[in-house]
C-alpha positions as CSV (number, residue, x, y, z in Angstrom):
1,X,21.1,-23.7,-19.7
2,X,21.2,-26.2,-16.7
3,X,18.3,-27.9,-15.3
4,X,15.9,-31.1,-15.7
5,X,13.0,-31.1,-18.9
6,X,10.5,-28.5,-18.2
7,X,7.3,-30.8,-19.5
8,X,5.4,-34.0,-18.5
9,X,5.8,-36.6,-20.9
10,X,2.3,-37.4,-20.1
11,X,0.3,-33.8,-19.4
12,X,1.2,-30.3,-19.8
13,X,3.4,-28.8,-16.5
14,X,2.7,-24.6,-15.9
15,X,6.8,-23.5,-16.5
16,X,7.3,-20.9,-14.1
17,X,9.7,-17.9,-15.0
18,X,11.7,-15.4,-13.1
19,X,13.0,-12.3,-14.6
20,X,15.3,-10.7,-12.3
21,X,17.4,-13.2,-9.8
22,X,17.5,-10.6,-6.7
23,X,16.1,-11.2,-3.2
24,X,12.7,-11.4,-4.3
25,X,12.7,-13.8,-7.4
26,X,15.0,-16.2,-5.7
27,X,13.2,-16.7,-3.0
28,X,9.2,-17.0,-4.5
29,X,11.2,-18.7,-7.3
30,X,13.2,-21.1,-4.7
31,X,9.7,-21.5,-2.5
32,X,7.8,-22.6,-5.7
33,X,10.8,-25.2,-6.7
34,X,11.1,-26.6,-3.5
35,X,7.1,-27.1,-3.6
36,X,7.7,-29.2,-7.0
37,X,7.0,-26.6,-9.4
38,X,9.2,-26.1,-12.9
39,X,10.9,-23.2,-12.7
40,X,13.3,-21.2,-14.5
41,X,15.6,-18.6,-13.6
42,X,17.0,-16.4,-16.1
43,X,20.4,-15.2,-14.4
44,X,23.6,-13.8,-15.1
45,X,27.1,-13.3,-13.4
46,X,28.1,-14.5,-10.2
47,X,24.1,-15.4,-9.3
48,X,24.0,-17.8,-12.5
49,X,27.7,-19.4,-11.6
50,X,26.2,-19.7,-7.7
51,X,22.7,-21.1,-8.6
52,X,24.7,-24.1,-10.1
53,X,25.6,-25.2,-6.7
54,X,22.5,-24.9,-5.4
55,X,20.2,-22.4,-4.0
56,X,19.3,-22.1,0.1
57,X,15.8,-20.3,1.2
58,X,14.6,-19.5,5.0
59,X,11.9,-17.4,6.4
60,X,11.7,-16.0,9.9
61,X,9.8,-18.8,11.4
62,X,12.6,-21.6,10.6
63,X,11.7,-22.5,8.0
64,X,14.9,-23.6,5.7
65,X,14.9,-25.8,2.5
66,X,18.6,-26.8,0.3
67,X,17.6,-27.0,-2.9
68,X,19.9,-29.4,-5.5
69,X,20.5,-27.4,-8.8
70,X,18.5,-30.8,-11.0
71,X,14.8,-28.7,-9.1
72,X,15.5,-25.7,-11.6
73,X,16.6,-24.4,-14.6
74,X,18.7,-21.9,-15.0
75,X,19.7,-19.5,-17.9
76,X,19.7,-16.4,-20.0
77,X,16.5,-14.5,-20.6
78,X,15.9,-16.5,-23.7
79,X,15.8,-19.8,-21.4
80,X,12.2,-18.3,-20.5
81,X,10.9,-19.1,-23.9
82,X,8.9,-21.7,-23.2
83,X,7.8,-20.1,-19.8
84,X,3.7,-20.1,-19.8
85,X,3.9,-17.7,-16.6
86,X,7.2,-15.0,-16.0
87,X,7.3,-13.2,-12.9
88,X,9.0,-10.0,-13.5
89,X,10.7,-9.6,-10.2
90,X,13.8,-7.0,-11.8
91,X,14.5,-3.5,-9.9
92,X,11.9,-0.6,-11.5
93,X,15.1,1.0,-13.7
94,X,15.9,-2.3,-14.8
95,X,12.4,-2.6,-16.2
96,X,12.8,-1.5,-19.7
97,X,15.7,-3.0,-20.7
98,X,14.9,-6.5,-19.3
99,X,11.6,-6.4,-21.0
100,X,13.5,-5.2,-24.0
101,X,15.2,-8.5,-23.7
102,X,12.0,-10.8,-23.4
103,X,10.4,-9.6,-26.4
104,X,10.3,-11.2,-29.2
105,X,11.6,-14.8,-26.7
106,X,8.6,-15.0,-24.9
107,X,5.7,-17.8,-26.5
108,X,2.7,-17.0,-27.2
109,X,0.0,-17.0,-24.6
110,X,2.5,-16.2,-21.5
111,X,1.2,-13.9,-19.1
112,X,4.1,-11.8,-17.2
113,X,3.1,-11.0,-13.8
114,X,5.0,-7.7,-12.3
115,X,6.1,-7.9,-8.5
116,X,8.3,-4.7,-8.5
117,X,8.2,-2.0,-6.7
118,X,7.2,1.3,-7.0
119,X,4.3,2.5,-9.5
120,X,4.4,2.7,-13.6
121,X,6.3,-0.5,-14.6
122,X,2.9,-2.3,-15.6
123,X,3.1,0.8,-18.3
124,X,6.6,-0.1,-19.4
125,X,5.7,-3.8,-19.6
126,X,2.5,-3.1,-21.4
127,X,4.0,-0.9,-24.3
128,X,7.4,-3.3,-24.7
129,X,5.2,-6.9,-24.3
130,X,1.8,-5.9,-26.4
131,X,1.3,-9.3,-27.1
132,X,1.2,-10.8,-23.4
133,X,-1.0,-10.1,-20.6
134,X,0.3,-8.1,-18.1
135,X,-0.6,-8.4,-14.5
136,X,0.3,-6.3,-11.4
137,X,1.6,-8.1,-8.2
138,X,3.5,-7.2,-4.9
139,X,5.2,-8.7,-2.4
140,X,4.4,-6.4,1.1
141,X,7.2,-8.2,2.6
142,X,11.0,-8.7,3.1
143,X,13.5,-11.0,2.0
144,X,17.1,-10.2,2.3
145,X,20.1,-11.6,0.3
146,X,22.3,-13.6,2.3
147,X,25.0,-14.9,-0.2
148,X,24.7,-15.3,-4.2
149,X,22.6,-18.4,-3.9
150,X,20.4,-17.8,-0.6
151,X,18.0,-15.8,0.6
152,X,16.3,-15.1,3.7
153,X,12.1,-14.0,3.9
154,X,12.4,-11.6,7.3
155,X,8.9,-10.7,7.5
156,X,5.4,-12.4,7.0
157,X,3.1,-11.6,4.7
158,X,1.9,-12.9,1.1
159,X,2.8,-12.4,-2.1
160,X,-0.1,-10.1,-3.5
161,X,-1.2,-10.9,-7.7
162,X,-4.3,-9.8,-9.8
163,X,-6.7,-11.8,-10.9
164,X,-6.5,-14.0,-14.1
165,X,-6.0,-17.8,-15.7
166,X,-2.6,-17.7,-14.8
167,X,-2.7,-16.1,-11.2
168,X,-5.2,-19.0,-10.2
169,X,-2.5,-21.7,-11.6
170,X,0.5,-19.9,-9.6
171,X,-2.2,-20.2,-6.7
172,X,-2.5,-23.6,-6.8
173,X,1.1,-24.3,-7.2
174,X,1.8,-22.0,-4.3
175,X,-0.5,-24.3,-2.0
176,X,1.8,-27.3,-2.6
177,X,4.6,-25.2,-2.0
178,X,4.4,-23.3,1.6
179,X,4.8,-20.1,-0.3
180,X,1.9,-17.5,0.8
181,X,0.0,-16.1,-2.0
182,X,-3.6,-14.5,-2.2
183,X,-5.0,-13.6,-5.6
184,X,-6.8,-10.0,-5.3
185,X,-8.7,-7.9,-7.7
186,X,-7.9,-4.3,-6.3
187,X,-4.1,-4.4,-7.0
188,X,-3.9,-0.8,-8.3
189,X,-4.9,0.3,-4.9
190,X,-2.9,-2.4,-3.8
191,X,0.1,-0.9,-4.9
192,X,-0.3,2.4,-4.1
193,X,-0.7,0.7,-0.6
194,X,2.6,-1.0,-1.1
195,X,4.0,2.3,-1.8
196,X,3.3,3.7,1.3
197,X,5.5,0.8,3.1
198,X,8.0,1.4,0.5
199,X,8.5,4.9,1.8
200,X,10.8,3.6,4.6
201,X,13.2,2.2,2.0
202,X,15.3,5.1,1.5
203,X,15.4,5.7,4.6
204,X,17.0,2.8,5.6
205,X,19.5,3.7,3.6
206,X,20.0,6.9,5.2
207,X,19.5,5.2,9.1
208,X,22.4,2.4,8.1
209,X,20.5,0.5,10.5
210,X,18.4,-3.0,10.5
211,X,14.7,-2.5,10.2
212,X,13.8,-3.5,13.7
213,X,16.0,-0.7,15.5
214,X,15.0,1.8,13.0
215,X,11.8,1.7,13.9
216,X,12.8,1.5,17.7
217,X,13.9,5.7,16.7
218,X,11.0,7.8,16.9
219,X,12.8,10.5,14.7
220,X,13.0,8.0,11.9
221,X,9.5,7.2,12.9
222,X,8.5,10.9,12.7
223,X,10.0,11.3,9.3
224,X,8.1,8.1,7.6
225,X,5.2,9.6,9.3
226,X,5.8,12.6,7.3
227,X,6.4,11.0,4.0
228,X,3.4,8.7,4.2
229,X,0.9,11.9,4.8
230,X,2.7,13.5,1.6
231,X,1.5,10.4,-0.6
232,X,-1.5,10.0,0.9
233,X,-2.9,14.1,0.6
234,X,-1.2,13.6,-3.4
235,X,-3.6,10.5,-3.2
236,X,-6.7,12.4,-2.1
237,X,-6.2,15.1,-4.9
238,X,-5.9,12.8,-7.5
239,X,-8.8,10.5,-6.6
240,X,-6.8,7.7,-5.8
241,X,-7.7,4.9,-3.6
242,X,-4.4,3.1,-1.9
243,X,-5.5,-0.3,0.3
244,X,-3.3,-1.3,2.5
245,X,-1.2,-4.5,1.7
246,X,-0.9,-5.5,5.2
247,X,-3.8,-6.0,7.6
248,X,-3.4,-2.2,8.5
249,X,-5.5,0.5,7.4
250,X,-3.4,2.6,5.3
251,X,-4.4,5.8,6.9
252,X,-3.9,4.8,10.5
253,X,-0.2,3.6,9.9
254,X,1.6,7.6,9.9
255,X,-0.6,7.7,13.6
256,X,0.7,4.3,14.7
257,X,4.3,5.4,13.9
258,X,3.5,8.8,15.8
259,X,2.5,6.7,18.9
260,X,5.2,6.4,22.1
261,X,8.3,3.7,21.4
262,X,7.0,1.5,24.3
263,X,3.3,2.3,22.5
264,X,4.5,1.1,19.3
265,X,6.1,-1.8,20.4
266,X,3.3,-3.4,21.5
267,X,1.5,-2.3,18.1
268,X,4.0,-3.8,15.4
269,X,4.2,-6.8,17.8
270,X,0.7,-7.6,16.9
271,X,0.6,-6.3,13.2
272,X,3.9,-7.6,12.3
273,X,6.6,-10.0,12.4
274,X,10.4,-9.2,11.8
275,X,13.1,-10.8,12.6
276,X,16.7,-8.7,13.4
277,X,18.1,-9.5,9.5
278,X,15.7,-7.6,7.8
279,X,16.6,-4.1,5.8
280,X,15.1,-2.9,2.7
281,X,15.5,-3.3,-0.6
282,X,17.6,-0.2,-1.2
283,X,20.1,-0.8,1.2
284,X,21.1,-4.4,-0.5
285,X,21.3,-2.0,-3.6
286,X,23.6,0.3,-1.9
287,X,25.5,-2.4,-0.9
288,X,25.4,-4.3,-4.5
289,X,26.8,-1.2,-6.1
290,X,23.5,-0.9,-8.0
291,X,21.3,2.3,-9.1
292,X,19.1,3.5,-6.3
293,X,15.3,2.8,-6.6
294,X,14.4,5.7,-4.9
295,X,13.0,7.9,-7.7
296,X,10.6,5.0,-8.2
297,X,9.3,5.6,-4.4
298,X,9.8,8.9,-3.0
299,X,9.7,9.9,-6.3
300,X,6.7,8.6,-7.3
301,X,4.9,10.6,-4.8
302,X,6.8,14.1,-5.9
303,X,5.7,13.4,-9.3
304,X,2.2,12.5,-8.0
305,X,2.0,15.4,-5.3
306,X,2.9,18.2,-8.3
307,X,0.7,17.0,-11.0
308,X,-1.8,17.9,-8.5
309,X,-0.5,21.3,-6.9
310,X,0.8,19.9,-4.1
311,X,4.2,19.8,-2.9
312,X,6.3,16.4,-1.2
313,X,9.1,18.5,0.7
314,X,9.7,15.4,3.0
315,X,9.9,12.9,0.1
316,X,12.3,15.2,-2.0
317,X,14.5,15.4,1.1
318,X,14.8,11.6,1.3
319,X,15.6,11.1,-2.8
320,X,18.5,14.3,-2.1
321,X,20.5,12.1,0.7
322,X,19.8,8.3,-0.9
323,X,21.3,10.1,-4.1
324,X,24.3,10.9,-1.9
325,X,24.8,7.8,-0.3
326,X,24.7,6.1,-3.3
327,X,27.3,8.7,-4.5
328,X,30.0,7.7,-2.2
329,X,28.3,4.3,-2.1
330,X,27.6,4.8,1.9
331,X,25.1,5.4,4.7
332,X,25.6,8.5,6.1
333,X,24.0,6.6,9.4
334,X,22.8,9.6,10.3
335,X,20.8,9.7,13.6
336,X,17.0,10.0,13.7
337,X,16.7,13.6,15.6
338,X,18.8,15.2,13.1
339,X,16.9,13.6,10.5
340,X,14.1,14.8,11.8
341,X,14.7,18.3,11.9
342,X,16.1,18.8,8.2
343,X,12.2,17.3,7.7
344,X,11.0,19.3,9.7
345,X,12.6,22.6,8.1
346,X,12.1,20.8,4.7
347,X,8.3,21.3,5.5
348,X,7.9,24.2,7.0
């Protein structure tokens, strides 16, 4: 374990934890360090050897800060023992077995703070931690992975976390630190928001292409359109409210996507800001070699849409061809018309 004493000598410091080095935890991790925050990364392979040089973090409006390895620590999982906040930042299937690894090292009173994807890690966390509170978070926007040790935020937006002690303390840290962070008390819906956006993330897998030009194709368009009314007519049978974790009504986004490419333009240009790096999560997974986080998504709304009687045709479709890319560990790059008509037969 690397890295400078986690407390004042003269008043307690909040130790800030991140479970799961990806995209994600390096860069809220990297944005809170940089801000003067203690934090500790628990790390392994290349990511741990890499982090000893240093770690690099950037956003899309130039923003860029080098940080020395002496701002962090660095370390196993049990280097999080004497974290007093952990943000659980792993991949959904990685959930069990990494908080498999935190019991029994985590102190008492830490409060674990979950900004995963998908929907039913706060479950996993809840039954394998008992003794810690567990809070749901999101991030609603992207960050890709630009080398071992830096990372690149592509997209505005704030890191999303429910309401408690601890969220109010990461608050206040994330004021000193640039980092954007709002403290909410409606994060189920929240997620199920979050969800919705997360739809498009196996199909950039399956487009091959950056975020930007995908959504320049109105067949890819078309077919998130499609996926996002699936989730959200499972969402009206089961009673579930989703709130949108961007400033866009969730229900108007499958109409904004329908709208004409020039139409749209002008649309996202005022509701959101991406720069020409950004791709989803899934594809850096494709590319990493790692287990696709698709039935955690697309999934999620299958499971969702049958324990109601309903039926996610388009969803299904897009969990069949991530499962083959990820197979042959490529994008099929397959064009957005075609795309759109295996949908389109898909449903009917």
């Amino acid at each position: 374990m690397t890295g400078p004493a986690v407390k004042s000598a003269t008043r307690p410091v909040p130790i800030i934890g991140i479970m799961g080095a990806g995209a994600i935890g390096l860069y809220v991790g990297g944005m809170l360090a940089q801000g003067g925050a203690q934090v500790v990364f628990a790390a392994r392979g290349r990511t741990l050897e890499a982090l000893g040089r240093g770690l690099a973090v950037s956003r899309y409006d130039g923003f860029k800060a080098e940080l020395k390895p002496e701002h962090y620590r660095t370390g196993s999982a049990h280097a999080l023992a004497s974290c007093d906040i952990v943000l659980f930042c792993t991949k959904s299937g990685d959930t069990e077995s990494a908080a498999r690894e935190l019991a029994g090292t985590l102190g008492p009173g830490a409060t674990v703070i979950s900004l995963q994807n998908g929907v039913g890690n706060l479950d996993i966390l809840k039954s394998l931690l008992p003794d810690h509170e567990i809070v749901a978070g999101t991030v609603p926007f992207n960050v890709v992975r630009l080398s071992p040790n830096a990372v690149h935020c592509s997209m505005e937006g704030p890191v999303l976390v429910g309401a408690c002690g601890a969220s109010a303390v990461l608050a206040e840290l994330a004021r000193g630190s640039g980092l954007k962070l709002q403290v909410r008390d409606d994060l189920e819906a929240v997620q199920w928001g979050k969800l919705l956006l997360n739809l498009n993330n196996g199909l950039n897998v399956i487009s091959g292409l950056p975020l930007r030009r995908q959504f320049a194709d109105p067949g890819y368009r078309t077919v998130l359109a499609m996926a996002m009314d699936e989730l959200l007519a499972a969402l009206d049978a089961a009673g579930i409210t989703a709130v949108g974790a961007t400033r866009t009504n969730p229900r108007l986004i499958p109409k904004i996507l329908r709208l004409p490419t020039w139409l749209f333009r002008v649309v996202a240009r005022q509701q959101l800001k991406i720069d020409d790096t950004a791709r989803s999560s899934s594809w850096d997974d494709l590319q990493a070699g790692r287990e696709p986080e698709t039935r955690f998504l697309n999934g999620a709304v299958c499971a969702l849409a049958q324990a109601h009687g309903r039926t996610a045709p388009v969803n299904a479709l897009v969990c069949r061809l991530v499962d083959e890319a990820f197979a042959v560990k490529a994008s099929p790059e397959m064009p957005g018309d075609k795309l759109l008509a295996l949908a389109q037969n898909e449903a009917g």
